[in-house]
N, C-alpha and C positions, 0 to 999 in steps of 0.2 A: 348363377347367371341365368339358366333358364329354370324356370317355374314346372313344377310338375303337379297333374292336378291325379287326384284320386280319383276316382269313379268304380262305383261299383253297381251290378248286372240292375237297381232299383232304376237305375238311369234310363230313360226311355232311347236317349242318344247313344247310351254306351257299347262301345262293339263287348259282342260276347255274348249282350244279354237274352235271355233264354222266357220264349211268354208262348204261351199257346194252350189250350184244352188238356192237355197230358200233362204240362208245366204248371198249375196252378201257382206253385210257388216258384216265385225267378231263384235262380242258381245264384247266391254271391261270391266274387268272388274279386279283387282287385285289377285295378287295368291302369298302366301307369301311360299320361297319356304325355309327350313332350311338348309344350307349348311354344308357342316363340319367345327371344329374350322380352325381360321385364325391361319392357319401356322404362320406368322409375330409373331402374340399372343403370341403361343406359345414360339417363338426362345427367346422373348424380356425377358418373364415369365423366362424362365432357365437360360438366362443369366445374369438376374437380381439377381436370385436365389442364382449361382453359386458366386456372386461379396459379397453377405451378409453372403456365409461361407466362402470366402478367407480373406474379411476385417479384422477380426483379428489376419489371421496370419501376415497380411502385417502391420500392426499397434502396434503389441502387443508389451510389454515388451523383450526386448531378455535376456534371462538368462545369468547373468556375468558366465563367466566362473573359475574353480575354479583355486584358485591362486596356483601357481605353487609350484614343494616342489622346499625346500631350504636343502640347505649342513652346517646346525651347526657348523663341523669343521673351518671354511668359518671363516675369521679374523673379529671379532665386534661382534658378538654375546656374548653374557654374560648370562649363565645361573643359575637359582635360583632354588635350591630343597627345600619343608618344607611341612609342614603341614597344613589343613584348614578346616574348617567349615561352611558349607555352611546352614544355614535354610531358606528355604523356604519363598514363600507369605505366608503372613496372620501367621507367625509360625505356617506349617503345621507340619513337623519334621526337623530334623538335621540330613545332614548329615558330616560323619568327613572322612580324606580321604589325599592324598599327593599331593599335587600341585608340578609342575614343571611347570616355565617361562624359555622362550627362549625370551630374550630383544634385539634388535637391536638398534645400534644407528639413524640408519635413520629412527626411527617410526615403525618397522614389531615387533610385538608380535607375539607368539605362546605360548599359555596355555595347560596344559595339568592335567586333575583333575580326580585320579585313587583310586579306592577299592579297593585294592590288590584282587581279579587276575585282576578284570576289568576297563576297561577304562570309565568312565562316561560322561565326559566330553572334547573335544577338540574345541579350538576357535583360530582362524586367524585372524588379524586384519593390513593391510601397510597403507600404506600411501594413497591409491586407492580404495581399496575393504576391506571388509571384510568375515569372514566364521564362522560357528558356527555348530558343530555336536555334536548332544545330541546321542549320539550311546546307551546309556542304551531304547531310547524312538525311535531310528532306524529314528531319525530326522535333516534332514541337511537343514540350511538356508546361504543362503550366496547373497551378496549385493555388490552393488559401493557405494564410499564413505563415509560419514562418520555410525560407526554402528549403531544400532536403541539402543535407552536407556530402551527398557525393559531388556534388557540380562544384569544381571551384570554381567557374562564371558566377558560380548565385552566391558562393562565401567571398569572394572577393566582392561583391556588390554590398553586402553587409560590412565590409573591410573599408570599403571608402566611405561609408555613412557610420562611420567609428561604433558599431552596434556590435555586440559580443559574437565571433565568429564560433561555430562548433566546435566540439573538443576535436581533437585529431589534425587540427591544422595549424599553423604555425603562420603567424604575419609579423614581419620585419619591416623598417623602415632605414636600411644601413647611410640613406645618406639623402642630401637634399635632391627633392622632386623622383629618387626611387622608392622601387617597393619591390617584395616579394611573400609571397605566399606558395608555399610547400605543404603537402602533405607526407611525410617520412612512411607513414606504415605500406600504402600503395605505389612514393616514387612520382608523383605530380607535379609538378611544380610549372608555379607564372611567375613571372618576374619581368619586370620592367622599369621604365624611365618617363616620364611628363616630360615635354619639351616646355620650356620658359616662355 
């Protein structure tokens, strides 16, 4: 880190050195003198430094952006009102509540899972990306491609645009205008009804 320079008594500067009428010859002898740090050092040091906090921004994920709104009125959209029941992992509790889908034929779902006043639930899911906002819990995830299989908001959204659900969950259709969608290894389960 710092530079250390030799000198020896030939140096006119160097302490030590020995000259005069009796001296004819200077005395050699070594003198280690400490310099300040190598500038060089240093620049290499910050710049190095500098490139190990920008690598990540330069490398990182970029966050998708969120998918855009749509106009429901918009010809293809088919919407579905009813009711549902959602309990939890591990049958923590249940909760009951009104579902509303927005089904597009080209693959866009939009969910929408409400406690009368509040909204609890909303999830996105096209052809490209998907979105998920737990607003009871002030939590938004959203992704490219296809959704992640923990969420049943985002498998049942694949569930109504009749697209292969992930392994591990289970969709039934026991009878006209219900449905249900379980996941048995965790204990999940939606289940509900369309009103006519």
């Amino acid at each position: 880190m710092f530079k250390q320079r030799h000198l020896d008594s030939s140096d006119s500067h160097a302490p030590g050195s020995v000259h005069g009428p009796n001296h004819p010859q200077p005395v050699r002898f070594p003198v280690r003198l400490l310099i300040v740090p190598d500038i060089r050092h240093g620049v290499q040091r910050a710049l190095g430094l500098a490139l190990c906090a920008a690598l990540p921004l330069l490398v990182a994920c970029r966050t998708p952006p969120a998918i855009p709104p749509v106009d429901l009125a918009q010809p293809g959209w088919r919407l579905d009102h009813g009711q549902a029941i959602w309990r939890l992992p591990a049958g923590e509790a249940e909760l009951a509540g009104e579902l509303t889908a927005a089904v597009h034929p080209e693959g866009s779902v939009i969910l929408e899972f409400t406690k009368t006043p509040l909204t609890l639930v909303v999830a996105r899911v096209d052809s490209a990306a998907w979105q998920l906002n737990l607003v009871g819990e002030n939590r938004r995830y959203q992704g490219r491609g296809d959704p992640p299989a923990r969420s049943v908001w985002l498998v049942l959204a694949l569930a109504l645009t009749e697209r292969t659900i992930p392994k591990g969950w289970n969709w039934s259709v026991p009878g006209p205008g219900e449905w249900r969608l379980e996941n048995p290894r965790t204990g999940e389960l939606l289940r509900g009804y369309w009103q006519p």
